[in-house]
C-alpha positions as a Markdown table, in Angstrom:
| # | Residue | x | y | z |
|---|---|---|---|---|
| 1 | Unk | 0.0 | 0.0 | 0.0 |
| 2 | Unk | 1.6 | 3.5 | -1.0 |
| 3 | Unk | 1.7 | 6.0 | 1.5 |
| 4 | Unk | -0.7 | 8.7 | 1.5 |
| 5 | Unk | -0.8 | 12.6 | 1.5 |
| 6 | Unk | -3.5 | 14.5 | 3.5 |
| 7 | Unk | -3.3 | 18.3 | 2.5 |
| 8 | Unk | -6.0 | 19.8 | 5.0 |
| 9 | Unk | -6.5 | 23.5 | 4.0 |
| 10 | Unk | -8.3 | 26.3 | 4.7 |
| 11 | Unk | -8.7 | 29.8 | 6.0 |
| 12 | Unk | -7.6 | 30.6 | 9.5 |
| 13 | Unk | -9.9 | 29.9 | 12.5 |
| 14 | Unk | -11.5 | 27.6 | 10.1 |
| 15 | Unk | -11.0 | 24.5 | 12.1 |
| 16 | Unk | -8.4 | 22.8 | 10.1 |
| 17 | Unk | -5.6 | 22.5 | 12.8 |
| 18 | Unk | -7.9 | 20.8 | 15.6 |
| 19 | Unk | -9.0 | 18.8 | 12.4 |
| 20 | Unk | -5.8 | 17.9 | 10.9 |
| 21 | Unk | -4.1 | 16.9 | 14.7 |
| 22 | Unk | -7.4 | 14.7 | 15.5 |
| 23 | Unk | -7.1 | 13.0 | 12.3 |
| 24 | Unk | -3.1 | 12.6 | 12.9 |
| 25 | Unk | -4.5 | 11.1 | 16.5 |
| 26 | Unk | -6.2 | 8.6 | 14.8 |
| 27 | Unk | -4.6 | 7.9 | 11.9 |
| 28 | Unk | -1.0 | 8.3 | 13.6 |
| 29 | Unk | 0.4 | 9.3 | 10.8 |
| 30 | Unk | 3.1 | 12.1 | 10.6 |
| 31 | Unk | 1.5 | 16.0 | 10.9 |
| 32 | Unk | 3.3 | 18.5 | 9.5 |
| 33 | Unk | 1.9 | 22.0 | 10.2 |
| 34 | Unk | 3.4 | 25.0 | 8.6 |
| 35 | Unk | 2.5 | 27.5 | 11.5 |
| 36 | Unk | 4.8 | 25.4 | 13.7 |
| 37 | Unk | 7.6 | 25.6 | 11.3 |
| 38 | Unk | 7.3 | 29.3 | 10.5 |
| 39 | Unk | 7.4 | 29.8 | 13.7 |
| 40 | Unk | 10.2 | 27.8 | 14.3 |
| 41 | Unk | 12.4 | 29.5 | 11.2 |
| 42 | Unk | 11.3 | 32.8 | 13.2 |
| 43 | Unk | 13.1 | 31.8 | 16.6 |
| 44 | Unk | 15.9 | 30.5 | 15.2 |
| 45 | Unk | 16.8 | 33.3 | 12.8 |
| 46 | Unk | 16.9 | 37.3 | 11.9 |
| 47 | Unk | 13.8 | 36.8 | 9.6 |
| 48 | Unk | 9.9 | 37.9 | 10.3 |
| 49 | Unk | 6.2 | 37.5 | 8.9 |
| 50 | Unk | 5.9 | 37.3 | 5.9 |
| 51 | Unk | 8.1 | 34.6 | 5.4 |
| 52 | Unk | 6.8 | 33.9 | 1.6 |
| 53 | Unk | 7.5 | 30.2 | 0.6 |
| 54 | Unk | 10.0 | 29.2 | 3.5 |
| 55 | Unk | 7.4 | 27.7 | 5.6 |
| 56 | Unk | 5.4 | 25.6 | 2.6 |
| 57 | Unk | 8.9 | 24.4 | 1.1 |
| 58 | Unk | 10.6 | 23.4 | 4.5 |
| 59 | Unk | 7.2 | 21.5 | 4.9 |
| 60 | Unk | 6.7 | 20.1 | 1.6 |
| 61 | Unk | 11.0 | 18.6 | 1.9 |
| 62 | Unk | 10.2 | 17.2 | 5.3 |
| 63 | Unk | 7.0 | 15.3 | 3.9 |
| 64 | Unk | 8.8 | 14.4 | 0.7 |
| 65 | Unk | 11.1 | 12.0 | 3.2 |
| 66 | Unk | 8.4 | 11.3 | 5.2 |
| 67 | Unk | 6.3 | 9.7 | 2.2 |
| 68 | Unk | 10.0 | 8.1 | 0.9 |
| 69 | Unk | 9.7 | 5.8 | 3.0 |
| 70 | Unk | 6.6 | 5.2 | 3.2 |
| 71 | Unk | 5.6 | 6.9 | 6.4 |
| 72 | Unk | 2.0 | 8.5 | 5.7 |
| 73 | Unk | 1.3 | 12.4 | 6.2 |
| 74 | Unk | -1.3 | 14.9 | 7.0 |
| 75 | Unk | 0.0 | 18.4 | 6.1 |
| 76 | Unk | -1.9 | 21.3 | 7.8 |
| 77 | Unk | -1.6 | 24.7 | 6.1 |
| 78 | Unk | -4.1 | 27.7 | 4.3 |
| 79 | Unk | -2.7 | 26.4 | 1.3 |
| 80 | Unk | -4.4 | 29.5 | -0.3 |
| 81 | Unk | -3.4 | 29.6 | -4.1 |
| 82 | Unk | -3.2 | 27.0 | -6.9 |
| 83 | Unk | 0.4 | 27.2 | -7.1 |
| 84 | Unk | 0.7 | 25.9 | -3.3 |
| 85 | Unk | -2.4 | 23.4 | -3.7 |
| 86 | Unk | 0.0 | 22.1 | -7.3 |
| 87 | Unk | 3.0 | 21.8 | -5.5 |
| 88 | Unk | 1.8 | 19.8 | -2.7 |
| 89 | Unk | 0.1 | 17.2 | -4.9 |
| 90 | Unk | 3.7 | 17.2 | -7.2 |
| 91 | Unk | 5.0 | 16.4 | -3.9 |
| 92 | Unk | 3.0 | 13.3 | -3.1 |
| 93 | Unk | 3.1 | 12.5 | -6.8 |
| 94 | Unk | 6.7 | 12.5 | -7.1 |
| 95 | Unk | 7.0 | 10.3 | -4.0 |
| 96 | Unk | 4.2 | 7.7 | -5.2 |
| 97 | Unk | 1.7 | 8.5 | -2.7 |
| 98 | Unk | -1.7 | 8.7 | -2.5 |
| 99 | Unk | -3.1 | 12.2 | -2.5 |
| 100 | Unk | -6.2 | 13.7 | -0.9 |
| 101 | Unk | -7.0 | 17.2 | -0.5 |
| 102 | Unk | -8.8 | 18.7 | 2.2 |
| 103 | Unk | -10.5 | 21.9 | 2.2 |
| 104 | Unk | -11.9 | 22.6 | 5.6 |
| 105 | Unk | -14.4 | 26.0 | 6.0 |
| 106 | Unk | -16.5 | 27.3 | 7.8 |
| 107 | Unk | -19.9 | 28.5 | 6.4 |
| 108 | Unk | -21.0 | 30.4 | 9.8 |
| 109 | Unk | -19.4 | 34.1 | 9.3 |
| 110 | Unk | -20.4 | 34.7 | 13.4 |
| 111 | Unk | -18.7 | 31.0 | 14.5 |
| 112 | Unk | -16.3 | 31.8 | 12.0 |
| 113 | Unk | -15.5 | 35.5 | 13.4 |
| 114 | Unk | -16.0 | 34.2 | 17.0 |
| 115 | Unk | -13.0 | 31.5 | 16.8 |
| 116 | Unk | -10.5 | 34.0 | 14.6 |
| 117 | Unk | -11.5 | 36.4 | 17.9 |
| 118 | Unk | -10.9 | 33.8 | 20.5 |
| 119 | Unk | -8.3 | 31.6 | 19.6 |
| 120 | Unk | -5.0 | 30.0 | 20.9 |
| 121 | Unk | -2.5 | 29.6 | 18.4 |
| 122 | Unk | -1.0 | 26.9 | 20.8 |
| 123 | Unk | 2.6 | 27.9 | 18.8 |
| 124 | Unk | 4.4 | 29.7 | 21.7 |
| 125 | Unk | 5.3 | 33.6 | 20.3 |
| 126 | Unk | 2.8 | 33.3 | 17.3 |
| 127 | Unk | 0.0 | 35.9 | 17.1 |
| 128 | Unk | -3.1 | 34.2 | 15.3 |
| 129 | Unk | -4.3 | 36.5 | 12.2 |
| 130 | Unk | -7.2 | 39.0 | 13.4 |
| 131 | Unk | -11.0 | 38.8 | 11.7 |
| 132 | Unk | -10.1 | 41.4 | 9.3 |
| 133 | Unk | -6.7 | 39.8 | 8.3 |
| 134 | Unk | -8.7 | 36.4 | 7.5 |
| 135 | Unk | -11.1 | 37.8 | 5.3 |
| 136 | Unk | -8.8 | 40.7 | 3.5 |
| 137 | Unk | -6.4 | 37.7 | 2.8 |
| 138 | Unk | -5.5 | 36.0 | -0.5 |
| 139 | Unk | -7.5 | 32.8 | -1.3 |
| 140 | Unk | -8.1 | 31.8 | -4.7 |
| 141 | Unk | -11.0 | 29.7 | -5.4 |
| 142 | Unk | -10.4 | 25.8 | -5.9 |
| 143 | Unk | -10.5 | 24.9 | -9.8 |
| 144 | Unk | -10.6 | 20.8 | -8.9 |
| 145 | Unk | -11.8 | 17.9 | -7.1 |
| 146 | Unk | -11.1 | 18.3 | -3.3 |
| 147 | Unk | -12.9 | 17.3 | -0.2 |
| 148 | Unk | -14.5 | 19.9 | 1.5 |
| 149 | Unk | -15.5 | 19.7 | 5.3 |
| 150 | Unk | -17.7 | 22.5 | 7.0 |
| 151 | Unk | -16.9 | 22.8 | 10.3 |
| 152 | Unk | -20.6 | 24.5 | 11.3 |
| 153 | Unk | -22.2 | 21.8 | 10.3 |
| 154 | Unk | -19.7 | 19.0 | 11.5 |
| 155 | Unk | -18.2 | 18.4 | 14.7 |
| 156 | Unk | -14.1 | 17.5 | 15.1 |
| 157 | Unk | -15.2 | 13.8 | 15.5 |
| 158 | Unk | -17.5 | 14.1 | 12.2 |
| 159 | Unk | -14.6 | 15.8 | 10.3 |
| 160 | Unk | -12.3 | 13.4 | 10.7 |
| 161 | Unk | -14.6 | 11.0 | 10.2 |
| 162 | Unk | -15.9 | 12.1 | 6.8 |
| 163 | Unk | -12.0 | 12.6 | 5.9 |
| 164 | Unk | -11.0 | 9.2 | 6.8 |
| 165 | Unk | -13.8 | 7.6 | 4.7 |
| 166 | Unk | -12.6 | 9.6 | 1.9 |
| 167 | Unk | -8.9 | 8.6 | 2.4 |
| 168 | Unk | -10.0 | 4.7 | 2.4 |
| 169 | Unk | -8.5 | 2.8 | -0.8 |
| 170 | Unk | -11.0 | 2.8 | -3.0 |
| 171 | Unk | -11.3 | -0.8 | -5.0 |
């Protein structure tokens, strides 16, 4: 069985990190999230927000030899533009896994507004986005098959749920 590639995406405060960790739970499979290593590249060097690419290419190396040998991943980002949703699927190509993309939302502008306004990053130093960074921000609109989850309609437990069945082989 090749390995396989969970990209779970979405706007901030959407709900994709408690998603994509529950799932990684679960699954156990490896979880990558690029907040975490942002962060990290922050601490350990002279460079700040906006880090561009650094964050998605660090992430997308470390699953590369994570999926090498054979080790399963879910990779939690915004993963807000085509070019970042193409190179994480050239990523699991390349490396003969399985790919499944995840777009998590929430429909519920209020819940949605209410968790960007109340939230824990849970990354020590990082500042979460505020309601008016998440909805000014860049996200193109998907042009291909993905899974989308809606996090006001589905609990954690039903997310991962509804991801899982989707990440079963299919015969």
């Amino acid at each position: 069985m090749p390995p396989l590639l969970i990209v779970v995406g979405g706007l901030p405060a959407s709900g994709k990190t408690t998603v994509a960790a529950e799932l990684a739970r679960r699954t156990g499979f490896s979880f990558l999230r690029v907040d975490t290593i942002e962060q990290a590249v922050i601490r350990a060097t002279s460079l700040v927000q906006p880090l561009g690419p650094v964050g998605y290419v660090v992430a997308r190396a470390v699953a590369a030899d994570l999926l090498r040998t054979g080790v399963s991943v879910i990779a939690e980002c915004v993963n807000p533009l085509a070019i970042t949703r193409d190179a994480w699927r050239d990523t699991g190509a390349d490396h003969g896994a399985r790919v499944l993309e995840a777009e998590i939302v929430c429909s519920d502008p209020v819940e949605h507004r209410r968790r960007a306004d109340t939230r824990d990053s849970g990354i020590p130093g990082l500042v979460p986005p505020t309601w008016a960074q998440i909805a000014a921000r860049e996200y193109e609109p998907w042009t291909r098959e993905r899974l989308v989850v809606d996090t006001a309609r589905h609990s954690v437990g039903d997310a991962v749920a509804v991801i899982e069945a989707a990440a079963r082989p299919r015969r």
